[in-house]
C-alpha positions as CSV (number, residue, x, y, z in Angstrom):
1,X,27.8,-12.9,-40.7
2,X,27.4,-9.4,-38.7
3,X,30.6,-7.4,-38.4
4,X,31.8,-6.7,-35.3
5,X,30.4,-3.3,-35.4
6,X,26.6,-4.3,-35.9
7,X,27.1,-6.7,-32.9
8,X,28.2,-3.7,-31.0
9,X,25.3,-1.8,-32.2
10,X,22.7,-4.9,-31.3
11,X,24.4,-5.2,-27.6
12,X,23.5,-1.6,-27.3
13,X,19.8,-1.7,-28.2
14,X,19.7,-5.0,-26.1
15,X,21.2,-2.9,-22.8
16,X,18.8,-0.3,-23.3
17,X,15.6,-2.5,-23.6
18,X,16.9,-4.0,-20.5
19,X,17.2,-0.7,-19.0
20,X,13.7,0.2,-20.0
21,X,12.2,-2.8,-19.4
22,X,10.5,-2.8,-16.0
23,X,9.6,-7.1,-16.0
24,X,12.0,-9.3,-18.5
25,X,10.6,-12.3,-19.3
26,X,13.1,-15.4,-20.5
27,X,10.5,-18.3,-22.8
28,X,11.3,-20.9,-25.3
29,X,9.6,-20.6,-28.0
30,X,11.3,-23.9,-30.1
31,X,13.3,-27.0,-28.5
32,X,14.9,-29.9,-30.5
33,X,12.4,-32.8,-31.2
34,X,9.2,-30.7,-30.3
35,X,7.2,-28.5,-32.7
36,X,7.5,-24.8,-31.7
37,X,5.4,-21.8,-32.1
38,X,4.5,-21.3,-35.3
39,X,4.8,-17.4,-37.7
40,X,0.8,-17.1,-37.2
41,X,1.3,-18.0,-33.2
42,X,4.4,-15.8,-33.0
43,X,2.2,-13.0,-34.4
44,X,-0.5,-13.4,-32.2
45,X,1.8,-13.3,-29.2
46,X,3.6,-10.0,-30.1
47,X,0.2,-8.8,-31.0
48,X,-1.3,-9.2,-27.2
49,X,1.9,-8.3,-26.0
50,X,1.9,-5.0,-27.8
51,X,-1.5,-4.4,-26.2
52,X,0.4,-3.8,-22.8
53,X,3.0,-2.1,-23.6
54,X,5.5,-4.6,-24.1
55,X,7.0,-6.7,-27.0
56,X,8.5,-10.1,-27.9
57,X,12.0,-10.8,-29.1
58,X,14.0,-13.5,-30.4
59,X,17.5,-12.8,-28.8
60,X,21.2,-14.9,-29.0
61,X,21.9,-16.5,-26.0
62,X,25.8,-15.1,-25.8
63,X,24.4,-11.3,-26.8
64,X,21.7,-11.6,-24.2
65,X,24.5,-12.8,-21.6
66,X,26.8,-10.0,-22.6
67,X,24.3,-7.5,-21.9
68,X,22.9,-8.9,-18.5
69,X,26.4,-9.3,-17.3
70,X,25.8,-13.2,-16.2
71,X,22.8,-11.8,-13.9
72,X,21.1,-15.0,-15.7
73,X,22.4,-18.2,-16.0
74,X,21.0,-17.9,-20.3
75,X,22.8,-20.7,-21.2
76,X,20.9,-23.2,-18.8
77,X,17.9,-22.6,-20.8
78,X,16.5,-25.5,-23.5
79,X,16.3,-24.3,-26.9
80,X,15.9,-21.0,-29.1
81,X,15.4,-18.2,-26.5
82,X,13.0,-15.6,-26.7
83,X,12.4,-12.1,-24.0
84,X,9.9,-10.3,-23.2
85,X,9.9,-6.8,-22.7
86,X,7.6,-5.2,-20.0
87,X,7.6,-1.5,-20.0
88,X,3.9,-1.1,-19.1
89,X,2.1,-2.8,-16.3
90,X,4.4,-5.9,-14.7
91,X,1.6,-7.6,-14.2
92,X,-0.3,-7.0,-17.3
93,X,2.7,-8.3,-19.5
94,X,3.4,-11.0,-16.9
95,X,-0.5,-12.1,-17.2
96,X,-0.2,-12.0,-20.6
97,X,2.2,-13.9,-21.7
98,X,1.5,-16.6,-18.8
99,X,-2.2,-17.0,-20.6
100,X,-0.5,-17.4,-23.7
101,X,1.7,-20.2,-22.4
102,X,-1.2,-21.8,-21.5
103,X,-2.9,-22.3,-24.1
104,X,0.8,-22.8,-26.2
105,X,2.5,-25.3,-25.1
106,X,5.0,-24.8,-27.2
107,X,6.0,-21.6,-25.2
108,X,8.0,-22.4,-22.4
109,X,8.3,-19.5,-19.6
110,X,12.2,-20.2,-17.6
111,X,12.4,-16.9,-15.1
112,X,12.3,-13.0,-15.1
113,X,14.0,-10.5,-14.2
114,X,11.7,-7.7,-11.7
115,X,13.3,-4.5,-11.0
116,X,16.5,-6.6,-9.2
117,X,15.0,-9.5,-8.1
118,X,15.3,-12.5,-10.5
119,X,12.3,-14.4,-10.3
120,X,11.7,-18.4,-11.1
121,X,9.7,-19.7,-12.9
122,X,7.6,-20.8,-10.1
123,X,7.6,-17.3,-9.2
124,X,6.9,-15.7,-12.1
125,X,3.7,-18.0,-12.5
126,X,2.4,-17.0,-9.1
127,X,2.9,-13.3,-10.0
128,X,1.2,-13.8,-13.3
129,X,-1.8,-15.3,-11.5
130,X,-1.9,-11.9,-9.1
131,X,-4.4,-9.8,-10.0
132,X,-3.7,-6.5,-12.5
133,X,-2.9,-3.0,-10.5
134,X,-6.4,-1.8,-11.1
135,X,-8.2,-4.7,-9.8
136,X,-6.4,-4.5,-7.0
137,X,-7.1,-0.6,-6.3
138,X,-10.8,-0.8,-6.6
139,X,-10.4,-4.1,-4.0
140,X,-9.4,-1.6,-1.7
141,X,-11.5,1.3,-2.0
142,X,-14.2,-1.2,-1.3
143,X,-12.5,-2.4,1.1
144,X,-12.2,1.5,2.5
145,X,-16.1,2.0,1.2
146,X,-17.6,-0.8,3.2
147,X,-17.0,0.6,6.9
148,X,-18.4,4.2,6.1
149,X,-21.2,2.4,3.9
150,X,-21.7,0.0,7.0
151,X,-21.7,3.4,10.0
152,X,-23.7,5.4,7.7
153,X,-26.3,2.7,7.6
154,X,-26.3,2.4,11.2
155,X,-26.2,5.9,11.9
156,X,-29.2,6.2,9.3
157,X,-31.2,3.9,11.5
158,X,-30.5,5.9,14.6
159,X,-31.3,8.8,13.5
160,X,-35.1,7.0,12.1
161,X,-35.4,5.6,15.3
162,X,-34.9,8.8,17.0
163,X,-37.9,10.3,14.8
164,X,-40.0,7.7,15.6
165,X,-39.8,8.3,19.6
């Protein structure tokens, strides 16, 4: 059992992940009567969550409540709880762990936290789906690109016409 000193300790490195954490994801990773994730799925989860910047943790439900100050209703949630930790990309660790979800059924996404929004799981699916911050940039530089390209073209074809008469 952890003395009251180490719990203080844990609440404190819980607030400041919050803190830094720019996207917080609540899963379940394990509910009674259902086969969870295993150590080798577990590993490959924190694994492609490291790749963006973010990481996976196994948190108690009245610690985690404590240090979101009943933002999240955490004890309305099925079985063991688990958080993700975006302090990269949103999108990329949202992506990420919604793929993951996918193709483990076992992990069970609830909601998230986004800057001070709280987002349902609904929600957080839909913004998984949304394509990553970079994709979305070069969208809209061709989107930008294609006008020019288009006047140039025509402009080009003016000026040949013009050389012709």
């Amino acid at each position: 059992m952890k003395s009251f000193e180490q719990k203080k300790k844990e609440l404190a490195k819980l607030k400041e992940k919050l803190a830094k954490s720019k996207l917080t994801v609540f899963t379940s990773f394990s509910r009674a009567g259902e086969k969870g994730l295993n150590v080798k799925s577990m590993q490959a989860l924190k694994r492609s969550l490291r790749a963006v910047e973010s990481e996976y943790a196994v948190e108690k439900k009245t610690l985690l409540d404590k240090a979101l100050d009943g933002k999240v209703d955490i004890f309305g949630y099925d079985g063991s709880l688990g958080v993700v930790f975006g302090y990269g990309e949103v999108s990329a660790a949202a992506k990420s762990v919604y793929e993951f979800s996918r193709k483990n059924p076992a992990l069970k996404l609830f909601s998230a936290i986004f800057g001070d929004k709280i987002l349902d799981n609904k929600d957080l699916i839909e913004f998984a789906k949304l394509p990553t911050k970079d994709v979305m940039i070069a969208r809209f530089l061709g989107l930008l690109k294609y006008p020019l390209s288009s006047l140039a073209n025509v402009l080009g074809q003016i000026s040949r016409m013009s050389e012709r008469s």
